[in-house]
C-alpha positions in Angstrom: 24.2 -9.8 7.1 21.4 -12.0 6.3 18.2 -10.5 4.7 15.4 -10.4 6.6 11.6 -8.7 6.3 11.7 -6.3 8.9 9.1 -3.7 9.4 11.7 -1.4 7.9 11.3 -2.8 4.9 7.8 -3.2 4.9 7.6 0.9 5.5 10.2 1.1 2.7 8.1 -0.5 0.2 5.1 1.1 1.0 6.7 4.3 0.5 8.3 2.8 -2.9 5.1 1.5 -3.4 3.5 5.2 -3.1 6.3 6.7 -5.4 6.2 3.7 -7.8 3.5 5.8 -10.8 4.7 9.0 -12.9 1.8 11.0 -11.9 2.5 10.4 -8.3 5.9 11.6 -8.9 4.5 14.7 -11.1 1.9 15.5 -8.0 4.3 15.5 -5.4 6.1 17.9 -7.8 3.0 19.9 -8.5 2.7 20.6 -4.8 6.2 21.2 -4.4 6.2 24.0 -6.2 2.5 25.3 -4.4 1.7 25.8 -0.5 -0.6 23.8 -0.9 -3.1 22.6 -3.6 -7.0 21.9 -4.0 -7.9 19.0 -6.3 -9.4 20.8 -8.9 -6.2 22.8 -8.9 -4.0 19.3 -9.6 -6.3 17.7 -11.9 -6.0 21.1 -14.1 -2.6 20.2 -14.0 -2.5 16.6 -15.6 -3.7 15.1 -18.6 -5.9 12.6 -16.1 -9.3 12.4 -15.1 -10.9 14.1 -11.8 -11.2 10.3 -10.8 -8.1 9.3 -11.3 -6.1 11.8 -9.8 -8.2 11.5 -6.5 -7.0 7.4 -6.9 -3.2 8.9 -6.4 -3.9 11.5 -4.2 -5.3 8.9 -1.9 -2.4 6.7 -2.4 0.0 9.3 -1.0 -2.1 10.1 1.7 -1.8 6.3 2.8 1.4 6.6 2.4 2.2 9.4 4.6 3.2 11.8 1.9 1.1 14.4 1.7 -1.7 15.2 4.3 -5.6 16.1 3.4 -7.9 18.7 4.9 -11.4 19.5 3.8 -12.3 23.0 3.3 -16.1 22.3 2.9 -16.7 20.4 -0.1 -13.0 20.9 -1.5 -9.9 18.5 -0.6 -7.1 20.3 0.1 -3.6 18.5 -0.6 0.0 19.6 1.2 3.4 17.7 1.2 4.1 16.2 5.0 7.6 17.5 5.0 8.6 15.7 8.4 7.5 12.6 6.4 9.6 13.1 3.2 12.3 13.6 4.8 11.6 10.5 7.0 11.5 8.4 3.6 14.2 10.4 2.1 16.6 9.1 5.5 15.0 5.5 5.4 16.1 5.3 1.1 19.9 6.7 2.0 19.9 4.4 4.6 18.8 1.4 2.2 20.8 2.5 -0.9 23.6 3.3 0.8 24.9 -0.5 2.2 23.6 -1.5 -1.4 25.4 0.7 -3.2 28.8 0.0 -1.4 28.2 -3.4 -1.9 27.8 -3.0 -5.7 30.8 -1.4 -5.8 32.6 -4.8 -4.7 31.0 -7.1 -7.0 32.7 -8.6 -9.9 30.2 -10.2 -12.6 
């Protein structure tokens, strides 16, 4: 099979993309563990500023991650679980043609 940029892999990376910083990773965990989560509630959570939590926040939101609602003048932040699994099926299915591939390779 020869490699190609297909819009799989374009929504690949952008989820890789997403998942690609540790307090991404540690927000996704944070709300994992919650319902759901206000801002101030995650930002009490970290050792970042208000500012720069908002910056990751809205990364995952791009990415599909987690979804926003406003409750008046609070952000309220929830894990799409329809679209973690989605990216969760799209990295097997990546990793999984790779990995058997590694496992013929001889260097």
């Amino acid at each position: 099979m020869t490699p190609t940029l297909q819009t799989e892999h374009a929504v690949l990376a952008e989820v890789a993309k997403a998942l690609a910083h540790p307090a991404r990773l540690a927000i996704l965990e944070i709300l994992a563990a919650r319902d759901s989560c206000l801002c101030g509630e995650i930002v009490g959570e970290l050792p970042l500023a208000q500012a720069t939590v908002s910056q990751h926040l809205k990364v995952l939101v791009e990415a599909g991650l987690i979804t926003l609602t406003r409750k008046g003048i609070s952000s309220c932040y929830c894990i799409d679980a329809a679209a973690v699994a989605d990216a969760r099926r799209r990295l097997d299915a990546f990793f999984g043609p790779v990995e058997e591939g590694a496992r013929s390779v001889t260097c």
